[in-house]
Structure formats: structure tokens, C-alpha cells
N, C-alpha and C positions, 0 to 999 in steps of 0.2 A: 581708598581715596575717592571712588567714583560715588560711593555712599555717601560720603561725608559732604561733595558738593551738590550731589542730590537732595540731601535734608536741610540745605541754608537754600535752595532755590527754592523748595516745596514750602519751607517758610516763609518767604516771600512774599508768594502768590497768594493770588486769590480765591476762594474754595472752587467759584467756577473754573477759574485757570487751573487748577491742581486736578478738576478732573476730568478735561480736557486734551492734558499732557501726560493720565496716568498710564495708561498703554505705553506711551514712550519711556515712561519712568520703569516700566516693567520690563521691556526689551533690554534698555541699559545696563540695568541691577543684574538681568540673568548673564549677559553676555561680560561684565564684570566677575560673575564667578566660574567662567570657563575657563579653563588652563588654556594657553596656547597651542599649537600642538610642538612648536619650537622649544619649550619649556619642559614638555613630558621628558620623565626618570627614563624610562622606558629607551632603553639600544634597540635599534635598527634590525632586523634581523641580518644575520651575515649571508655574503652573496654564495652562491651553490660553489663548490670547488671546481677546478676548471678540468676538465676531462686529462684523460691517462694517456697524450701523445701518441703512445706506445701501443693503443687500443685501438684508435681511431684509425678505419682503413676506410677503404674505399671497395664499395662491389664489386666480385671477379667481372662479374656481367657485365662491366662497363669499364673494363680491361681487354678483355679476353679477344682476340682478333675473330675473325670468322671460320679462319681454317681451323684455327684449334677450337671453335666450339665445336663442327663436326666433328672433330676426332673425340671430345670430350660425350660428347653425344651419342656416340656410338661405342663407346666404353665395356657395355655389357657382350658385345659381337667382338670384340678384342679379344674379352675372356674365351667367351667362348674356340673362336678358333685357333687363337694359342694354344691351349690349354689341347684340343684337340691332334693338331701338330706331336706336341710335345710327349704324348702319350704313344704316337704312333711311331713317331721316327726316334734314329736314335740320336743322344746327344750328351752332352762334357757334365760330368757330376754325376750328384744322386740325390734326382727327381723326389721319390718315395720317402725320404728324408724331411722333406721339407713340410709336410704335416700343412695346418690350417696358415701357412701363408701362401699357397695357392688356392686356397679355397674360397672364389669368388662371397660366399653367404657369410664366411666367419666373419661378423663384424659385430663390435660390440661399442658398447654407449661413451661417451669422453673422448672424445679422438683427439685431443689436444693434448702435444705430447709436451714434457718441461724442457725449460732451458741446460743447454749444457753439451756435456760431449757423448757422444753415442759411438756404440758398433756398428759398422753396418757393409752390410753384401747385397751384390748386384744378382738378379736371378731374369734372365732372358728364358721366354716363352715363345716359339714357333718360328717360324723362319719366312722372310719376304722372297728368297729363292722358291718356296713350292720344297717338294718332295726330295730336291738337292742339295739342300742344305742343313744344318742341327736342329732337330726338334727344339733342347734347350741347351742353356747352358746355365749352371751353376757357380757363381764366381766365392773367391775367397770372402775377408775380413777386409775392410780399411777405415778408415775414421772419418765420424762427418758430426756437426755441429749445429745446433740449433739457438740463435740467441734473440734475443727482443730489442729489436730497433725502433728507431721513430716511423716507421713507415709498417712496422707489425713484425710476426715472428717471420726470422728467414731461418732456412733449412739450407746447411751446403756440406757438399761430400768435399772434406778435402784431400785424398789420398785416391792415388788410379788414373787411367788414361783418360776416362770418362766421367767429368765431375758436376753433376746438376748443382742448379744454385738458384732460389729463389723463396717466395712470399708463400706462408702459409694464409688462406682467406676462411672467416669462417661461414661455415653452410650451414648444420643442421648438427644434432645432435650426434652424429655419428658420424660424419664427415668431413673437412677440412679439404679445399683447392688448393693446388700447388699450378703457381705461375712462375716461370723459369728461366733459364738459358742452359744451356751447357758448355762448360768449358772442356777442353783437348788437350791432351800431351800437357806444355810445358809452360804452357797459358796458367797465369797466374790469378784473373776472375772469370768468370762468363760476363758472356754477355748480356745486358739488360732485356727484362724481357721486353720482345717487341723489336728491339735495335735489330735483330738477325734474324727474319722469318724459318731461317736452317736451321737454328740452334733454341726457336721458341721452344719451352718443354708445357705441356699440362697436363695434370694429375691428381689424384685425390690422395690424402693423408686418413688411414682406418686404423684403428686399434683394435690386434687379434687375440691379446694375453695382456696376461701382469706385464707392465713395462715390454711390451713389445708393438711396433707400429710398421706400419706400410704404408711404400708411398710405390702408387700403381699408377702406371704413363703408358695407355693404348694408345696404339699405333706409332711407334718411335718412328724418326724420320730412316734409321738405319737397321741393317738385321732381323731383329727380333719384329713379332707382332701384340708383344704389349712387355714392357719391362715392369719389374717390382726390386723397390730398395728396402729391403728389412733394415730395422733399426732396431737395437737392444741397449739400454745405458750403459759407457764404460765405464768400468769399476776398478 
């Protein structure tokens, strides 16, 4: 259509006028055979997917209160003098038994353990009495559970007088933060982490075998001088 009134104007005119006006008859014509960009066949590209609720956490580090980053921070002097205690003095179980989930180095790559139900026993390392009280103690079986929330995976022991409850955070290839509470007796959640400076727990989550993990909490607020929850899938 822009052609066709082009070519009765340009007849018109006069050969000065016509060359004159041919620059602008040139602009015209081109900008006549441009598509729109409203017109392109051509879809949109679609917009990126919206992230996996489920994923998205927030840094331990800017969680974490300040007493439990010392305690966190000194994690490796936990091992150490549990581990020392516990060899010296005596104490409930069997120690020698328990192979590489005392063994501060045994750690290996994926610490991220799956959803679902697990085994798991509580194993106390040294004692905050000194020389009077049990090296360690070795506790049974009871049952704890790991599921994927909107806030990330949580980790909780449900069975026992002492039941940790809280967020696994991810750190590195080989370790996983655990932020906490514990719950008592007859108490049916913990407490949020943070809500109870007594009952804050932190920890790291390792994996020391096929399907088996740890979760290691230096310096508990009670007893022991560093606890470890083994966890084995139940089958």
C-alpha cells in the first residue's frame, strides 16, 4: 500500500521534485518492508522457573547466635577432649564397637542425607563433671525422621527423653549445619531455634558409610563434652 501511493505521488512530480524527495522515498519504502516487531511469528521466550521453595534457605551465619558460633568454632577441641575422657574413664556401653563414628577424620563427600525415616542412637563422649563422672555412654535405637519443608530439610529424633529437632544448612561438600532446639520428656516439639538460648542446639551433619550419617553437637549445654546422633535408614 505505501508503494502504490509512492508511485502516483512520484508521478506527479516533477523530475526536480522527485529528486528532491528521493532520500525520503527511500526511508519510506525500507521502513514499509520491516515487519513490526508486534507482528513477529517468533514466542517470547518463557520466563526462567520459579525456584524450589524447598531449596531456598537462608545462611547458617546469619542465624547462628554468637554463643553457638563459639561452640561451633571450637568443634575440633570438643573431639578432641571427649574422645580423650572417654578412652580414659570408664563408661555405659561399648566404646570399641562403634568403629568410624567416632572417628573425627572419617568423613566422606555428599553429606546430604534423603528424606524419610531413619535409625538412630545417641552416643555421649566425656563428661562436664571432670574425672567423676562416665567417660561415655552408648545409648540404644529410637527413631528420627528427616523431611523437606519450605524452610529446607529438617532433621528430628522422635523417640527418647532427648529429642533434637531442627534445619539442616548447606556448607560444603562434605558438611551440612544443623540448627536446633531440643525437646524433654513429654514435650511434644522443641523448641524453635533461637526461642530458648538452653535448648539452642548446633551441629554438623557427615557421612561416614554407605547410608550412614552423623550428626556431631560439641559442647552440649548438659553432661557429655560433645554428643553424636548416628543415623542408619529404617528398613
Amino acid at each position: 500500500m505505501v508503494s502504490a501511493v509512492l508511485s502516483s505521488f512520484v508521478a506527479r512530480t516533477s523530475p526536480a521534485m522527485r529528486r528532491a524527495c528521493a532520500p525520503l522515498a527511500l526511508v519510506l519504502a525500507l521502513g514499509a518492508c520491516a515487519t513490526p516487531r508486534y507482528f513477529s511469528e517468533e514466542a517470547p521466550p518463557p520466563p526462567p522457573p520459579a525456584p524450589d521453595m524447598a531449596m531456598v534457605l537462608k545462611d547458617w551465619r546469619g542465624v547462628i547466635t554468637p554463643a553457638d558460633r563459639d561452640r561451633y568454632g571450637r568443634r575440633a577441641e570438643a573431639w578432641s577432649h571427649a574422645l580423650e575422657q572417654a578412652r580414659r574413664q570408664p563408661g555405659s556401653g561399648d566404646l570399641f564397637a562403634l568403629g568410624d563414628l567416632i572417628n573425627p577424620a572419617k568423613v566422606l563427600a555428599d553429606p546430604q542425607p534423603p528424606t524419610g525415616n531413619y535409625r538412630c542412637r545417641t552416643v555421649k563422649l566425656g563428661s562436664q563433671g571432670g574425672d567423676e563422672g562416665l567417660g561415655y555412654v552408648v545409648y540404644g535405637w529410637f527413631g528420627c525422621r528427616i523431611d523437606r519443608t519450605p524452610e529446607g530439610l529438617r532433621l528430628s529424633k522422635l523417640t527418647g527423653s532427648q529429642r533434637p529437632e531442627g534445619l539442616l544448612y548447606p556448607e560444603d561438600g562434605r558438611h551440612m549445619v544443623f540448627l536446633g532446639g531440643m525437646a524433654l520428656a513429654s514435650e511434644h516439639v522443641a523448641p524453635a531455634y533461637g526461642a530458648q538460648e538452653g535448648r539452642n542446639l548446633v551441629g554438623m551433619v557427615e557421612r561416614i558409610g554407605d547410608e550412614r550419617w552423623r550428626l556431631v553437637l560439641p559442647w552440649p549445654r548438659n553432661e557429655s563434652n560433645l554428643d553424636i546422633l548416628e543415623l542408619v535408614p529404617a528398613r
